[in-house]
PAVEXDO-812691 format. One line per 3 residues: number of its first residue (from 1); their letters; for each residue z, x, y of C-alpha. Coordinates in steps of 0.1 Angstrom, whole numbers. Layout:
N
NUM> A> Z X Y ~ ...
REM end
This chain:
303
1> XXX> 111 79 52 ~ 76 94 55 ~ 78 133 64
4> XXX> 69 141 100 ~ 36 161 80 ~ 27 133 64
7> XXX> 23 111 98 ~ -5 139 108 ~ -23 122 78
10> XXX> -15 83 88 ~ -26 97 128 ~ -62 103 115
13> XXX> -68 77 93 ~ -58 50 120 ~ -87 67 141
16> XXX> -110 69 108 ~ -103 32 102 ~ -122 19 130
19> XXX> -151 35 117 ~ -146 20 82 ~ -148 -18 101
22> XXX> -181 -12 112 ~ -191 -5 78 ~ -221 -13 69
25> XXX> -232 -20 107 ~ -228 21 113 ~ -225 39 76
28> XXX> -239 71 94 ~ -210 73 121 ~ -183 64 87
31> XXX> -198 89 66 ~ -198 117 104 ~ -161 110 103
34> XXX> -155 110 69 ~ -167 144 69 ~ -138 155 90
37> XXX> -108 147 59 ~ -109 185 51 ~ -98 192 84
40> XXX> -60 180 77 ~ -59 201 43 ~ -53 242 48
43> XXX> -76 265 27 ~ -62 275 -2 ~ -59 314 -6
46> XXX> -74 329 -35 ~ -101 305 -46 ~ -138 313 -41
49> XXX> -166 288 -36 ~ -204 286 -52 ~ -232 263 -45
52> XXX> -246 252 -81 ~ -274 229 -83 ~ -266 212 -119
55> XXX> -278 173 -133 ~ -257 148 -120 ~ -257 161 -85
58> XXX> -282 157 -51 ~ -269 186 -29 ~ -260 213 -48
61> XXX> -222 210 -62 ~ -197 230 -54 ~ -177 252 -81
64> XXX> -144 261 -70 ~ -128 297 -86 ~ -95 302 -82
67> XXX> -92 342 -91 ~ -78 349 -119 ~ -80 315 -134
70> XXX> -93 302 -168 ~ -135 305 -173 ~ -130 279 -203
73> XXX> -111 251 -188 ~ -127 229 -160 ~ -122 197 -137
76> XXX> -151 180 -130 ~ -142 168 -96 ~ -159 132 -80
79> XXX> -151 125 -42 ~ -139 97 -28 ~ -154 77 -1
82> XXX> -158 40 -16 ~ -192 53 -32 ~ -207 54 -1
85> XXX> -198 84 21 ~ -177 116 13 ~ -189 145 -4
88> XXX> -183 182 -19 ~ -180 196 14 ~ -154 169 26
91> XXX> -132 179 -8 ~ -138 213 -12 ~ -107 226 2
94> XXX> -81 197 -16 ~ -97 204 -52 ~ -94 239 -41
97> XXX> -58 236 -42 ~ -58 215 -78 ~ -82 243 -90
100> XXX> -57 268 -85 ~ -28 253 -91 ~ -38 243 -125
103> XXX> -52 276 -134 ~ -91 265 -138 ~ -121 264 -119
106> XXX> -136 229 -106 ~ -168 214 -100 ~ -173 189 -71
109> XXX> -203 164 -74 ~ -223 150 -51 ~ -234 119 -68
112> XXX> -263 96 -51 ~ -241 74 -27 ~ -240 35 -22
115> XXX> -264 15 -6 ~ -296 37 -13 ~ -281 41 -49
118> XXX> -265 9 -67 ~ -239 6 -98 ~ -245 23 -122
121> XXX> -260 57 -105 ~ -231 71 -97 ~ -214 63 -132
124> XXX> -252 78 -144 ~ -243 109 -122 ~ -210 117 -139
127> XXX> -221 114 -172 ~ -251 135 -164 ~ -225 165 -151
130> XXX> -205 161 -179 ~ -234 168 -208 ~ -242 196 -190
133> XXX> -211 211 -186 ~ -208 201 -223 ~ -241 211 -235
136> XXX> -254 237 -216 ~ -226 258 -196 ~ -205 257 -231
139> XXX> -173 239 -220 ~ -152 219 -254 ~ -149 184 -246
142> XXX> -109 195 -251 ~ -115 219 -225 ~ -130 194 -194
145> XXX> -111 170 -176 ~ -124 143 -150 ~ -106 140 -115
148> XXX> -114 120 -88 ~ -101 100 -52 ~ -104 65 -42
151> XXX> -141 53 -56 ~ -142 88 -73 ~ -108 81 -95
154> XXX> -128 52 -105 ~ -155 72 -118 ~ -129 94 -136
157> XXX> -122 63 -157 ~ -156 52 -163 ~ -171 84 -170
160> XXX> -146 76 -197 ~ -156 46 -209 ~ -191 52 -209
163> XXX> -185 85 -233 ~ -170 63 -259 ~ -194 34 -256
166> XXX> -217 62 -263 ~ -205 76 -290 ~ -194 107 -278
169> XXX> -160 128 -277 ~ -143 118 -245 ~ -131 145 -218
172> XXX> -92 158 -222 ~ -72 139 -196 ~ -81 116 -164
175> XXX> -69 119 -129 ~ -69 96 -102 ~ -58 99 -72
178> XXX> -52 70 -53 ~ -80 54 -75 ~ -96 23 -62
181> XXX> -100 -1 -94 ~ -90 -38 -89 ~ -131 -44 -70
184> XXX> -119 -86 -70 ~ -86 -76 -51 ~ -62 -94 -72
187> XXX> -35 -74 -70 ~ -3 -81 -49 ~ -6 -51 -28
190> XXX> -44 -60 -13 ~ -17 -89 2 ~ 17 -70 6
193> XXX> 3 -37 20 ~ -24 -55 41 ~ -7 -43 74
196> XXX> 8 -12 56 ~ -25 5 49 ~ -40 20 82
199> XXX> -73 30 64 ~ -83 3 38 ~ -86 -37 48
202> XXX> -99 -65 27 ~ -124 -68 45 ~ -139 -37 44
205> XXX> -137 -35 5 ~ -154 -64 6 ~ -184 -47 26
208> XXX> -184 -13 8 ~ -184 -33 -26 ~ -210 -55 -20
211> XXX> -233 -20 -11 ~ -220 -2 -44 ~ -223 -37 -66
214> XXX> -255 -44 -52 ~ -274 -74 -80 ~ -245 -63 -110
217> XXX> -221 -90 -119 ~ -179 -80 -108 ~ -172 -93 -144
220> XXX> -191 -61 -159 ~ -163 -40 -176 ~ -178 -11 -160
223> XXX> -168 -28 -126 ~ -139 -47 -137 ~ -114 -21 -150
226> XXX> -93 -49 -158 ~ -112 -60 -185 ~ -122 -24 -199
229> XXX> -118 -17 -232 ~ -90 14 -233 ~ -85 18 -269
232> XXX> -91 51 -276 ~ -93 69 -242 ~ -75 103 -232
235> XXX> -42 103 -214 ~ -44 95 -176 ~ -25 102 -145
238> XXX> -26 80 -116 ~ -11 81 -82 ~ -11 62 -58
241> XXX> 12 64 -21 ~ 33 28 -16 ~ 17 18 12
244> XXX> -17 16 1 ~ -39 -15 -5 ~ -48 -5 -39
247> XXX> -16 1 -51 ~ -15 -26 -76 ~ -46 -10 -89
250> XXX> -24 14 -106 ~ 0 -12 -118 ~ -24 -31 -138
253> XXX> -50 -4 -152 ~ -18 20 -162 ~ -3 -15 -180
256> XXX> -33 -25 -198 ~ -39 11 -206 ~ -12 16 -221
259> XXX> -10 -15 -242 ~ -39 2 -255 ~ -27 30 -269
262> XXX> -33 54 -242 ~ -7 74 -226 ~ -5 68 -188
265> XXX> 18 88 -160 ~ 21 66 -128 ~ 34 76 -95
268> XXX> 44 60 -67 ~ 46 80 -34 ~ 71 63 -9
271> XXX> 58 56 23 ~ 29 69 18 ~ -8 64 28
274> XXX> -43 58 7 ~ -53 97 0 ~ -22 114 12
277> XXX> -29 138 -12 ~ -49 156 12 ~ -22 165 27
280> XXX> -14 191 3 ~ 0 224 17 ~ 10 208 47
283> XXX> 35 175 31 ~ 60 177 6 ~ 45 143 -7
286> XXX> 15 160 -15 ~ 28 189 -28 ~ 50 169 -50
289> XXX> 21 152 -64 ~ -4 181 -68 ~ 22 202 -82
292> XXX> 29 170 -112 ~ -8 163 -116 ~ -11 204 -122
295> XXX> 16 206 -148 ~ 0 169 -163 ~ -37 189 -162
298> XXX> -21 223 -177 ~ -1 204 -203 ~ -34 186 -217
301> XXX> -53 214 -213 ~ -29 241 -234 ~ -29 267 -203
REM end
């Protein structure tokens, strides 16, 4: 069973949810209440925040410091939001918590959002960030890691894919947090879970995804993870909570990943809801997930 914590988290995304519905009818009032997910996740003690205007971002990002932690290992951070809404602000405090408890600092970007900006900006975005971190603040490719939520753990993987496609040294390791990757819903869960999820519907993906696509084909392998080439690519962690639409996501990415070559860690929350991680410091859920995704991070990062 769900801890009592954890419902606080399932409370506000039933409210959120009615928001996502009128998606794209009212994207200002879902991108308002979208804001507010920081509210459910305490602020982390001991971590200091800077505005940094860097490539790759439109407001300035935000570089999280935990004290005392590493100045040569990073996580460069993407928000979730189904590449439409969400932002640094809206994350701050959850990477906060990942920041410290892995014992580096973070960035937080704020891409250019879906429907002003189509597929591939935001994937243009990430890559963007990354060279620079790379190139002009001095961080080894060994020494970065990509992390990201919902749309953003989709850009954790493509930032991926898009290095290697390029020719370039890949980052260290891949996080995904409840990662939204299956954009034709194939999956058994966008069936199974359909009642289960309290934030994410078919039918809302099928919105925000027409406004993120915009005139690209869903067979692109930069859209279709399914089809992606994985050979090659660093080790990944994705989680994802039981009840969520996207489960199966997971499932498939992790399998062909793996048949691949690459080294995947999956986890399965119980009873739990799409982003429950922000519920970290609050749920044992999410504290048992941050605290595994940490050790994952610390292990591929040598701290």
């Amino acid at each position: 069973m769900p801890s009592k914590e954890s419902q606080v988290m399932t409370d506000l995304f039933a409210h959120v949810a009615k928001y996502i519905a009128l998606v794209p009818g009212d994207l200002g009032q879902y991108r308002l209440v979208l804001e507010e997910l920081h509210t459910v996740t305490p602020e982390p003690t001991d971590v200091t925040y800077e505005d940094v205007p860097c490539p790759g971002t439109v407001l300035p990002a935000i570089w999280c410091k935990p004290i005392g932690a590493s100045t040569k290992h990073i996580i460069l951070y993407f928000h979730g939001g189904a590449f439409a809404a969400g932002s640094p602000a809206s994350h701050r405090k959850v990477v906060g918590h990942l920041a410290k408890m892995t014992g580096c600092q973070a960035l937080i970007l704020d891409y250019r959002r879906a429907p002003e900006h189509w597929f591939p900006s935001q994937i243009d975005d990430a890559i963007a960030a990354f060279r620079w971190l790379r190139d002009v603040k001095g961080f080894a490719c060994e020494n970065i890691v990509t992390a990201g939520d919902s749309a953003g753990g989709n850009l954790s993987i493509t930032t991926a894919l898009r290095l290697k496609a390029a020719g370039e040294k890949t980052q260290a390791a891949i996080v995904g947090f409840s990662p939204w990757l299956d954009m034709k819903m194939r999956g058994s869960s966008y069936k199974d879970n359909a009642t289960t999820d309290v934030l994410v519907n078919p039918e809302a993906i099928t919105g925000v995804r027409a406004m993120y696509v915009g005139d690209a084909s869903l067979d692109d392998p930069l859209i279709d993870l399914f089809v992606a080439d994985y050979k090659g690519l660093p080790p990944m962690y994705l989680a994802t909570g039981a009840c969520e639409i996207v489960a199966s996501d997971v499932e498939e990415v992790g399998k062909r990943a793996r048949e691949a070559g690459v080294e995947v860690h999956e986890e399965l929350a119980e009873g739990q809801q799409h982003l429950y991680f922000f519920m970290v410091g609050r749920a044992p859920e999410a504290n048992n997930t941050m605290a595994s995704v940490s050790k994952f991070l610390k292990e591929k990062l040598g701290l």
